[in-house]
SEMARFI-352680 format. One line per 10 residues: number of its first residue (from 0); their letters; for each residue x, y, z of C-alpha. Coordinates in Angstrom, 2 decimals. Layout:
SEMARFI-352680
NUM> A> X,Y,Z; ...
***
This chain:
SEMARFI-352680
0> XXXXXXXXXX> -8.72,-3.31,2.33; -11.16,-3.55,5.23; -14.30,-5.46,5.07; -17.98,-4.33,6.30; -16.57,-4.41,9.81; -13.43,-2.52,9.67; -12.30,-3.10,13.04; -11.88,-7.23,11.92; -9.25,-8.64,9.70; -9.14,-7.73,6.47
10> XXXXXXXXXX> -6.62,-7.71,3.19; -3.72,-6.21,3.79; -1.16,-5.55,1.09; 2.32,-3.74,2.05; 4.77,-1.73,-0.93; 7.94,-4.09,-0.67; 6.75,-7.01,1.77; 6.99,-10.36,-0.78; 7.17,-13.81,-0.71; 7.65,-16.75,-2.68
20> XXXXXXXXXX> 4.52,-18.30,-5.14; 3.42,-21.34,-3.31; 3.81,-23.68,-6.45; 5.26,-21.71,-9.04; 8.26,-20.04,-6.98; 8.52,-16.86,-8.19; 8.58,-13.64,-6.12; 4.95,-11.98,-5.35; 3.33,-9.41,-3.15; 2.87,-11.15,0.15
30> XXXXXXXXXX> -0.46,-11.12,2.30; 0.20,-9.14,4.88; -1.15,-8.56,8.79; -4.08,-6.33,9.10; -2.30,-3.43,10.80; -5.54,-1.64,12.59; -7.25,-4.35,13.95; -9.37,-3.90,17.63; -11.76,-5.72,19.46; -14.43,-4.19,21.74
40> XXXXXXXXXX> -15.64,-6.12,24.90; -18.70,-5.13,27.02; -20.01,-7.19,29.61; -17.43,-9.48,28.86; -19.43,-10.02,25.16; -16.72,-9.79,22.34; -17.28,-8.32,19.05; -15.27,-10.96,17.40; -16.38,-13.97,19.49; -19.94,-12.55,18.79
50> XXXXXXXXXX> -19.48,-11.03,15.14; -23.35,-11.56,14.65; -23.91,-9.26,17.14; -22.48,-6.59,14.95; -25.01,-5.22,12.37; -23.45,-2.20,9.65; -25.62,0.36,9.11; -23.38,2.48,6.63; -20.15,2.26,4.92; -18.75,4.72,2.08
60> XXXXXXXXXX> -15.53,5.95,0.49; -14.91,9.64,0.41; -12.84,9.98,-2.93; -12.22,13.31,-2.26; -9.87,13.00,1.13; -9.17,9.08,0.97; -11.39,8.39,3.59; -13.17,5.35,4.71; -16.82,6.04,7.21; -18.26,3.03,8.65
70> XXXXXXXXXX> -21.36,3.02,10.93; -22.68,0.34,13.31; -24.70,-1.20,15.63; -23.54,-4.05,18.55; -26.61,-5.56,20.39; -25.06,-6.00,24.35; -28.04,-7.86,25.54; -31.91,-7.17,25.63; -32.85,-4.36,23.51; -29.33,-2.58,24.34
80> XXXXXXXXXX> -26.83,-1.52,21.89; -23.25,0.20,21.13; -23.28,2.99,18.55; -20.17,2.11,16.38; -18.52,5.14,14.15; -15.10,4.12,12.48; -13.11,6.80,10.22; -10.02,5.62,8.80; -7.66,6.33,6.21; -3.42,5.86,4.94
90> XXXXXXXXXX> -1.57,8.92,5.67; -0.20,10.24,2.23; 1.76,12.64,4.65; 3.27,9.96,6.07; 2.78,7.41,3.92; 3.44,4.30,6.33; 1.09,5.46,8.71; -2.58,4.50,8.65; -4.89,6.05,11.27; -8.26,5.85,12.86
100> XXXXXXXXXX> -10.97,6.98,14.76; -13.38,5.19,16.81; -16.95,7.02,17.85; -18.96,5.41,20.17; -22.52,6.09,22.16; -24.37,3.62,24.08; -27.93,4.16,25.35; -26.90,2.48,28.77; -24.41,2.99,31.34; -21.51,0.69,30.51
110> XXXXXXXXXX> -17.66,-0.23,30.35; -16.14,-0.46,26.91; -13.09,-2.38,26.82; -10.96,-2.40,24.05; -8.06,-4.33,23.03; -5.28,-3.34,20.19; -5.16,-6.11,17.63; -1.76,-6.71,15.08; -4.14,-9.99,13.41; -2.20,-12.63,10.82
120> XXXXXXXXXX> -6.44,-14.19,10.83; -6.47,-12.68,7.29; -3.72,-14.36,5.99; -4.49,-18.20,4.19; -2.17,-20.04,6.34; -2.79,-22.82,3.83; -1.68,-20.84,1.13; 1.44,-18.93,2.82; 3.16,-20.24,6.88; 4.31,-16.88,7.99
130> XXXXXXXXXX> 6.78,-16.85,10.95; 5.66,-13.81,13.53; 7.75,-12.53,16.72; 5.05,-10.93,18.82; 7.80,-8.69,20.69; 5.05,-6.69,22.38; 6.18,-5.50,25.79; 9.63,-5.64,27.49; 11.30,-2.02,27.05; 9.21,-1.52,24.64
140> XXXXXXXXXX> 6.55,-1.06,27.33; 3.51,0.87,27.88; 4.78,4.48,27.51; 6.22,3.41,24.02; 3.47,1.49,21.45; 0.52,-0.76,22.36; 1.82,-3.64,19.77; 4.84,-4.42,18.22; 5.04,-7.18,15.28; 7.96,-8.35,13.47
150> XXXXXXXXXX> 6.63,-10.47,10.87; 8.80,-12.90,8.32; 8.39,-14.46,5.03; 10.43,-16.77,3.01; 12.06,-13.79,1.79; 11.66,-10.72,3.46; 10.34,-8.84,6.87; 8.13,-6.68,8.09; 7.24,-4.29,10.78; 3.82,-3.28,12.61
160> XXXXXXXXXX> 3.97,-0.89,15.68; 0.38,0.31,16.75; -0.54,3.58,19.72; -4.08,4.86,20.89; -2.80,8.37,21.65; -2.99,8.95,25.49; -5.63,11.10,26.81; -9.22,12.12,25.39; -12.15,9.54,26.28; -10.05,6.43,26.62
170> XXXXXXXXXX> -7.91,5.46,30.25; -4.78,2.17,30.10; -5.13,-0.69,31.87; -1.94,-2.68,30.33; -0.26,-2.69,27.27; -2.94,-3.00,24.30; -5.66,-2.98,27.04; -8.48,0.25,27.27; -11.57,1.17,28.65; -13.97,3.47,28.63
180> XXXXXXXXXX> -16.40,4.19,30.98; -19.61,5.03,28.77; -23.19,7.22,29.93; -26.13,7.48,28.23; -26.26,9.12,25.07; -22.53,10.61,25.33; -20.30,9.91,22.25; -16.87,8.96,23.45; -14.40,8.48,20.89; -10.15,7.23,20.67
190> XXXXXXXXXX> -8.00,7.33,18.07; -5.00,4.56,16.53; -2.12,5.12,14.94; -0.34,2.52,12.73; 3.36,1.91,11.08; 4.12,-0.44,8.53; 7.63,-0.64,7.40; 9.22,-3.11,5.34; 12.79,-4.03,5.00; 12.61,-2.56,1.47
200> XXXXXXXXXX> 12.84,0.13,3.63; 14.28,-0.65,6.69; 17.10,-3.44,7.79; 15.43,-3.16,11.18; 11.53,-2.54,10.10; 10.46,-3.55,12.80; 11.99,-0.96,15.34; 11.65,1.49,12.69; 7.93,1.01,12.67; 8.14,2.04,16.32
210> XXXXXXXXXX> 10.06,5.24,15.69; 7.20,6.22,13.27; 3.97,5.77,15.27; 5.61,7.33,17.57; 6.25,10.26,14.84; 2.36,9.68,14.08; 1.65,9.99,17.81; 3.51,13.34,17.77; 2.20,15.28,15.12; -0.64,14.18,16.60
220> XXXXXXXXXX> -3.79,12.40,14.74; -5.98,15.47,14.09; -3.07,17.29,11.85; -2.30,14.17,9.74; -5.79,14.21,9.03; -5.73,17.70,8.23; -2.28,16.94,6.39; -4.02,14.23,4.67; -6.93,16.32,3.11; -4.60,19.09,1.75
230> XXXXXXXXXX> -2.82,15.91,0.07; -5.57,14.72,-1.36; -7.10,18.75,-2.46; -4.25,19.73,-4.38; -4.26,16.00,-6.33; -7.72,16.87,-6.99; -6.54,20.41,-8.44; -5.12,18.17,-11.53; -8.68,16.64,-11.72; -9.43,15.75,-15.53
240> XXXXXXXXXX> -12.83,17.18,-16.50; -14.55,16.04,-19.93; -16.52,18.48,-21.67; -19.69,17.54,-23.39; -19.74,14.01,-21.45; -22.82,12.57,-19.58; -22.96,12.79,-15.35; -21.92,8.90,-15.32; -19.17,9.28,-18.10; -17.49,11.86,-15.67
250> XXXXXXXXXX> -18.32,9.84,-12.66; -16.26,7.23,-14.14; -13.13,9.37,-14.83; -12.89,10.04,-11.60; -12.75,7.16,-10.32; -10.38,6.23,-11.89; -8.01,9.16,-11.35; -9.11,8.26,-7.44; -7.21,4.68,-7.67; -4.67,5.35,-9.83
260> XXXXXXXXXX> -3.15,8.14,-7.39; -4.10,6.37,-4.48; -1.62,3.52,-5.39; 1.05,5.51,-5.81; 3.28,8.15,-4.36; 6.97,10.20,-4.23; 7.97,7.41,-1.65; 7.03,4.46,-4.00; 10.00,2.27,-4.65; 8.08,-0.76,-6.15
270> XXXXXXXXXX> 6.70,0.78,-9.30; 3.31,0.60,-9.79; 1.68,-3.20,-11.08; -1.42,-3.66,-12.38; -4.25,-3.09,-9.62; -1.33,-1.49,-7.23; -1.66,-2.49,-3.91; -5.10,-3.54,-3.43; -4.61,-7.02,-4.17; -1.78,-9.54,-4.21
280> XXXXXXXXXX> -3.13,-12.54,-5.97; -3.98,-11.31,-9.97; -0.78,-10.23,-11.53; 1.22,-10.84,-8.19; 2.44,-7.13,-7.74; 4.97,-7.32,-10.69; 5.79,-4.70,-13.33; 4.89,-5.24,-16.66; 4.86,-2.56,-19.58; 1.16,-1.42,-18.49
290> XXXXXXXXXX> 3.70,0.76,-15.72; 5.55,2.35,-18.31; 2.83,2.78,-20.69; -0.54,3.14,-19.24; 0.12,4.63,-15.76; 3.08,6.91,-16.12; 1.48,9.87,-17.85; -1.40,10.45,-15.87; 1.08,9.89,-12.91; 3.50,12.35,-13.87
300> XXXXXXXXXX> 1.19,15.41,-14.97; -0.12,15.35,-11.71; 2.48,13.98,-9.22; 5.50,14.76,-10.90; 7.91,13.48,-8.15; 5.53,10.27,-8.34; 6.85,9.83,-11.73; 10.04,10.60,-11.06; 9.79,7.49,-8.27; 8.65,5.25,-11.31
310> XXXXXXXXXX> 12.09,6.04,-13.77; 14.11,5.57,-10.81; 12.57,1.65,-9.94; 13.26,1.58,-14.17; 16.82,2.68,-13.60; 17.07,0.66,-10.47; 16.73,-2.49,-12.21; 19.23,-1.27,-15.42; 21.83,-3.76,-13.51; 19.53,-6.56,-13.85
320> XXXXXXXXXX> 18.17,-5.49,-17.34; 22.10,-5.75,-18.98; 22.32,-9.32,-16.87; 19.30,-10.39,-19.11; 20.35,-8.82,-22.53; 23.70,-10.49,-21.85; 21.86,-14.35,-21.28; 20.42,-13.63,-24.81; 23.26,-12.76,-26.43; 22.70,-8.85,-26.67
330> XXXXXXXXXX> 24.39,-6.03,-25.48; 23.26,-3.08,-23.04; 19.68,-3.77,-21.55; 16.81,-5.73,-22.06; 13.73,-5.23,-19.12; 11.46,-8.14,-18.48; 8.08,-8.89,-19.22; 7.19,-9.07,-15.54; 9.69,-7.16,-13.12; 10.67,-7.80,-9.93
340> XXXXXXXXXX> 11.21,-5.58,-7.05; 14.76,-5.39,-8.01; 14.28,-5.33,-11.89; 15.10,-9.21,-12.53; 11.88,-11.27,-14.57; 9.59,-12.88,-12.41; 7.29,-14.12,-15.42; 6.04,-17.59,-14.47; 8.39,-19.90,-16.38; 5.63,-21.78,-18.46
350> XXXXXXXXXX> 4.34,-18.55,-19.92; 5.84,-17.76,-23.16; 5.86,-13.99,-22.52; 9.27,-14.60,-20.19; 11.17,-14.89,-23.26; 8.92,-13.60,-26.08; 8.07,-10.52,-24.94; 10.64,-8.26,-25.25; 9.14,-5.08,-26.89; 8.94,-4.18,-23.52
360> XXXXXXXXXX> 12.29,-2.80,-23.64; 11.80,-0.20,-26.00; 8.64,1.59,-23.74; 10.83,1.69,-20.35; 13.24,4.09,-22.89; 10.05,5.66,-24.24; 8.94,6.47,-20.42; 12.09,7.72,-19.41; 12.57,10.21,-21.81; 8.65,10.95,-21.26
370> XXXXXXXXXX> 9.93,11.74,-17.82; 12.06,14.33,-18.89; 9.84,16.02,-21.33; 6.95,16.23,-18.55; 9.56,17.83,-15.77; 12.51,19.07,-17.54; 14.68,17.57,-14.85; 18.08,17.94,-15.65; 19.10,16.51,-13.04; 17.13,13.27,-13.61
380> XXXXXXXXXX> 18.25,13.52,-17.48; 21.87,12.45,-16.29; 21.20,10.75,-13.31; 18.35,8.16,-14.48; 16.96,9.15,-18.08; 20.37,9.07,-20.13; 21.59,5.59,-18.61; 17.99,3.93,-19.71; 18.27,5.20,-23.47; 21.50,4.67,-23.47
390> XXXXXXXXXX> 21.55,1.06,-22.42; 18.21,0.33,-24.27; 19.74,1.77,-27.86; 22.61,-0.56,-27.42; 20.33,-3.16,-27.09; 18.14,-2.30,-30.01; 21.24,-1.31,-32.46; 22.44,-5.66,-31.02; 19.34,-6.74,-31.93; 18.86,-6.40,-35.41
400> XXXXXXXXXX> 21.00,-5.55,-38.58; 21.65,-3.22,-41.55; 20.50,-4.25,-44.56; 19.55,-2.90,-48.15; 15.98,-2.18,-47.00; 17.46,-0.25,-44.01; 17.62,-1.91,-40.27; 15.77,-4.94,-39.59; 14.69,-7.41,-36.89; 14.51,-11.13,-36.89
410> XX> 14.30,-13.52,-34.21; 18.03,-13.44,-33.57
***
């Protein structure tokens, strides 16, 4: 999530990239670099070793096409200043890709250097000691991407590969290194391109991330923009409209129908956790029940293939769901309170909900077969729906017992 200057570090979050709780030891979303990072140098003043020369006029999210507008204002000495416009936005196209576009106009005749930033400044070193490969140039070169990043945690890797897209406003000096040569009152403007891949994805994210802003750099910014608003319009086809409800009550509904789509997709192999992606602290990106039953239904009417990605992290983790039902003496499968990446319960140990919990079970069934109601897959029926109920009957017929009152639960 970028901050009031976008163009500075800010939270980054990545589907898949985790690491280890500092104290507590259990898996969590890792901080992540901030993947679209630049500085811009004039008169050898730098908007990061000056940030107070930056003032932001205007920032806003358009909920309508995912887009985030920032405007600005750098002072470059006297009563001079840079025009700053910044348009960015995550590819749901592409859906490792995130993209901007940098506007600027200067009332002075000037060069405008800029330099491509992959920045780890966001991350709480204190908190989290990542270990980075900066593998930027080589064969990797200038005709390939700007930056290259491989990136490592205690217990799993990432990818960053950034391009400006040759041409337009902007001429190379070196790898990562631009300038443009600005006249009064003419707008010049450059685009980025970013991949982040993680090895949830990838056994090689890294040059993976390369192949795909290169991909980005081919279809060219301009038509994943375009790709990106026809995304975004036909989610907003499904938009749920409230009759008899005040301005504000409506207002609010769509808000929320804004962030709940915007944290997940068809490519989502994660699941969805409370708050998604924007955040990596509350919660710690696992999976409780709130995926199955709070999140699932408004994802499925409207991104059915979305759904379908949710059942399939469910029947993903079945193989660590009958592992758990077998530790407590049960048969088929019992799902955690707080799920993993790979199924298994990350619920911090001293919470009782790791091993009281386990009503849970029953709504991962109860989502699956929502699944299939929604879509009618038949496909999905054998391949992921079946093997849930299935698995979670056994483990509901081994939990309790018949007696004269009819079948009953107790603690054992």
């Amino acid at each position: 999530s970028p901050g009031p200057n976008p163009l500075l570090p800010g939270k980054a979050v990545v589907a898949g990239f985790i690491h280890e709780h500092p104290t507590m030891q259990f898996e969590q979303f890792s901080p992540a670099p901030y993947p679209i990072g630049l500085d811009l140098i004039i008169d050898e003043q730098s908007m990061r070793d000056y940030p107070d020369s930056i003032t932001v006029l205007d920032q806003s999210l358009n909920m309508s096409n995912g887009e985030l507008t920032t405007s600005m204002k750098m002072k470059i000495g006297g009563d001079n200043s840079l025009e700053i416009n910044v348009v960015q936005f995550a590819c749901r196209s592409v859906p490792c890709l995130v993209a901007q576009e940098v506007n600027l106009k200067t009332d002075r005749e000037c060069t405008v250097k800029v330099r491509t930033k992959i920045d780890t400044d966001n991350i709480d070193l204190s908190e989290f000691k990542p270990r980075t490969r900066d593998i930027t140039g080589g064969w990797y070169s200038v005709d390939l991407v700007d930056q290259v990043k491989a990136f490592e945690s205690d217990r799993c890797r990432l990818g960053i590969a950034q391009i400006i897209p040759r041409g337009n406003d902007i001429d190379q000096d070196d790898v990562g290194h631009y300038r443009l040569k600005m006249k009064p009152g003419k707008k010049k403007s450059f685009q980025m391109i970013a991949s982040v891949v993680s090895d949830l994805y990838h056994f090689e994210p890294h040059l993976e991330a390369i192949r795909l802003a290169r991909w980005g750099d081919m279809v060219g910014y301009e038509r994943l923009k375009q790709q990106n608003h026809l995304a975004w319009d036909e989610l907003w086809r499904s938009r749920i409209k409230v009759i008899g409800c005040d301005e504000e009550d409506q207002q609010a509904l769509d808000v929320a129908f804004y962030y709940l789509h915007s944290n997940i997709h068809p490519s989502t192999k994660t699941g969805y956790p409370p708050f998604g992606l924007t955040q990596n602290s509350a919660y710690y990106g696992h999976n409780f029940w709130d995926t199955d039953l709070w999140t699932f239904i408004p994802t499925v009417l409207v991104q059915p293939e979305a759904g379908k990605a949710t059942i399939e992290y469910r029947h993903k983790g079945l193989d660590a769901a009958k592992n758990r039902a077998k530790l407590f003496g049960y048969r088929g499968a019992q799902y955690p309170w707080e799920a993993s990446i790979d199924g298994s319960e990350v619920t911090p140990s001293n919470c009782p909900t790791g091993w009281a919990q386990q009503h849970t079970t029953v709504g991962v069934a109860w989502c699956a077969w929502e699944y299939y109601m929604a879509t009618r897959d038949y496909f999905g029926l054998n391949d992921f729906v079946w093997p849930i109920l299935k698995n979670v009957n056994e483990w509901v017929e081994s939990r309790g017992k018949f007696t004269k009152r009819g079948f009953e639960f107790d603690m054992m």
